[in-house]
N, C-alpha and C positions, 0 to 999 in steps of 0.2 A: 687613690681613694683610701679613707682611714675606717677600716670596717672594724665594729666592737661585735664578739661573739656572745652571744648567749645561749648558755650550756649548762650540762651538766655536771658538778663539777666533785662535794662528796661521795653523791653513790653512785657517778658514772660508770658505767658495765665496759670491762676490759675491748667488747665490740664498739660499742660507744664512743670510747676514747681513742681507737686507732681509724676509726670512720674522722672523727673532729679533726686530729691528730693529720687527718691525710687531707682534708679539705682547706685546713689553715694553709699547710706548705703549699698546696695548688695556688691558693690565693697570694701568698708572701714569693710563691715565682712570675708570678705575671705582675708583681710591681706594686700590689699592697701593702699597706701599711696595716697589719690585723693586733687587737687586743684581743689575746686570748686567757683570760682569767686565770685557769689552772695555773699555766704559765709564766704569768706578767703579772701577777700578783702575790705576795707572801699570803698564804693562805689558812699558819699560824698565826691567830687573831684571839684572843680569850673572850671579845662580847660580840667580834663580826663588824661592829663602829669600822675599824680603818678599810677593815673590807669595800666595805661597804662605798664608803667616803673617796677611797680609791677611784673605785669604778665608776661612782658619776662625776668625778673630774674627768676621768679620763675618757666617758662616753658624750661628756661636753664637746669632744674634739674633732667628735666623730661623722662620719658623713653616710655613715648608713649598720645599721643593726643586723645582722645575721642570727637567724636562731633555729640552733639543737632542741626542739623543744620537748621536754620527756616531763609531765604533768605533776610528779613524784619532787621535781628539783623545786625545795622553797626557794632558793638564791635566784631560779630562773625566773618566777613570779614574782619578785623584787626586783630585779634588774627586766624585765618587762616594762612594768609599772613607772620605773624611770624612763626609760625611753619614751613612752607613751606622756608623759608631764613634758616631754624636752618638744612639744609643739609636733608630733606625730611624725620623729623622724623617719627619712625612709625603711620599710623591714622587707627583709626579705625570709620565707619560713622554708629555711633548706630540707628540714626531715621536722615529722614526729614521729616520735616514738612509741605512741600508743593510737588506738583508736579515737577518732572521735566520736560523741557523746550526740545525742538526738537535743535540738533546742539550742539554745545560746549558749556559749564555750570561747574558752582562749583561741585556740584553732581557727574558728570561724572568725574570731576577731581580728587577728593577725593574716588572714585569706582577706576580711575586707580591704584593711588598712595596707596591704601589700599590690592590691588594686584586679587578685586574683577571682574576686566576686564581690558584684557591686550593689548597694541596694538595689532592692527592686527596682525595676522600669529604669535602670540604668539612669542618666543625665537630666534634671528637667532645671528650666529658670532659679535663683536660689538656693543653689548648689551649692556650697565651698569646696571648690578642690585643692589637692596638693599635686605636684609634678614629683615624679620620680628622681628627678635630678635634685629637688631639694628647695627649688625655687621656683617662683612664676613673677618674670621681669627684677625687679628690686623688692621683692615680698616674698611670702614664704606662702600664701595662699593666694588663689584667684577667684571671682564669683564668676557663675554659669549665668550668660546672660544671652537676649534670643537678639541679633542684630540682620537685617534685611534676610530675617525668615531662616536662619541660623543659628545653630547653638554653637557660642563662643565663652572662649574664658578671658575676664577683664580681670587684669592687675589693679592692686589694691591702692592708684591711683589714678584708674580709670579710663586704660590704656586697655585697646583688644592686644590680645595678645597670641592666640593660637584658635584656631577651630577647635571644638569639639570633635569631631569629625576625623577619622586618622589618627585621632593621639587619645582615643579612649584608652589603650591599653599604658599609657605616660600617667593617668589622670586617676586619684583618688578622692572619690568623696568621703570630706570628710567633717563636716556639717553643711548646715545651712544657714543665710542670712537673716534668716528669722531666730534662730536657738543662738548663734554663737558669732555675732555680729565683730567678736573683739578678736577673731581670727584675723579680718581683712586689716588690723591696724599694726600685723607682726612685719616687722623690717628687716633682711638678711642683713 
C-alpha cells in the first residue's frame, strides 16, 4: 500500500518528529510504500507553489492518508483539504496532538470519514458509502439500499454487493443519494 503522511512539518516538536519518524519506519518495514513530506520533499521552497504541487501529485498515487494531526500545522490543513477533493480517500487519524474542541472540528471530521464515528443512527436507505479498501465492486462509492428486509450496499451499477451487516466497521458514510447523486457515477 502507498500511504502519504500528513504531519507536521515547520514547527514539529523534537517529540513529534521521533514519534512520525518511528511510525514511517514501522510502516516502510512491513512493506509500505510511505510519502513522508519532511523527508521526500525539498522543503526549500520561496512561495510553497512546488511544495505544494509536489504533494498532490504525489498523494494522486496514494491509497490511503495517514495523519499526525496537530491543529497549529497550516501545511496539515492544506494537504487535508487535498485529500478530502481526491473523492474521500481512505484516512486513517494515528494521533492528535491537541484536545478536541466542543461542536464541529477537523478531529471529528476525519473520526467520521475514517469510519471511527458514524452519523447518527448509523446506516439507513440513501446512504452513500465508501469501503475502506478504496472501492465498492468497479466504483469508488456504493448506495445503502433495503433488499428482502436488509440493509445492503449496491455498486454504482446496480449490483448488491455486500451486507450492511458485518462490514459496518469496512463502511463510511459519506453522503447521501439525495445531496450528492454524482458520487455514485465515480469509476476506479
Amino acid at each position: 500500500m502507498k500511504i502519504y503522511i500528513i504531519c507536521p512539518v515547520r514547527n514539529v516538536t523534537p517529540e513529534q518528529k521521533k514519534e512520525i519518524d518511528d511510525y514511517v519506519a514501522n510502516l516502510e518495514k512491513e512493506g509500505h510504500t510511505v510519502h513522508y513530506p519532511p523527508r521526500d520533499v525539498n522543503q526549500n521552497d520561496e512561495t510553497g507553489w512546488n511544495i505544494l504541487a509536489q504533494h498532490r501529485a504525489i498523494m494522486k498515487t496514494c491509497n490511503r492518508v495517514d495523519v499526525f494531526w496537530d491543529k497549529t500545522s497550516m501545511g496539515s490543513h492544506f494537504d487535508l483539504g487535498m485529500a478530502f477533493m481526491m473523492e474521500q480517500m481512505p484516512i486513517k487519524l494515528v494521533k492528535k496532538y491537541q484536545d478536541d474542541t466542543p461542536g464541529k472540528s477537523f478531529v471529528k471530521a476525519m473520526m467520521m470519514w475514517s469510519g471511527e464515528i458514524m452519523e447518527e443512527g448509523g446506516f439507513s436507505v440513501g446512504d452513500i458509502v465508501s469501503h475502506k479498501s478504496g472501492r465498492i465492486c468497479n466504483g469508488r462509492y456504493g448506495e445503502i439500499i433495503e433488499f428482502q428486509g436488509e440493509l445492503m450496499v449496491q455498486d454504482n451499477e446496480g449490483a448488491l454487493d455486500m451486507p450492511v451487516s458485518g462490514n459496518e466497521d469496512k463502511l463510511v458514510i459519506v453522503g447521501t443519494v439525495e445531496r450528492n447523486p454524482e458520487l455514485l457515477k465515480i469509476f476506479v
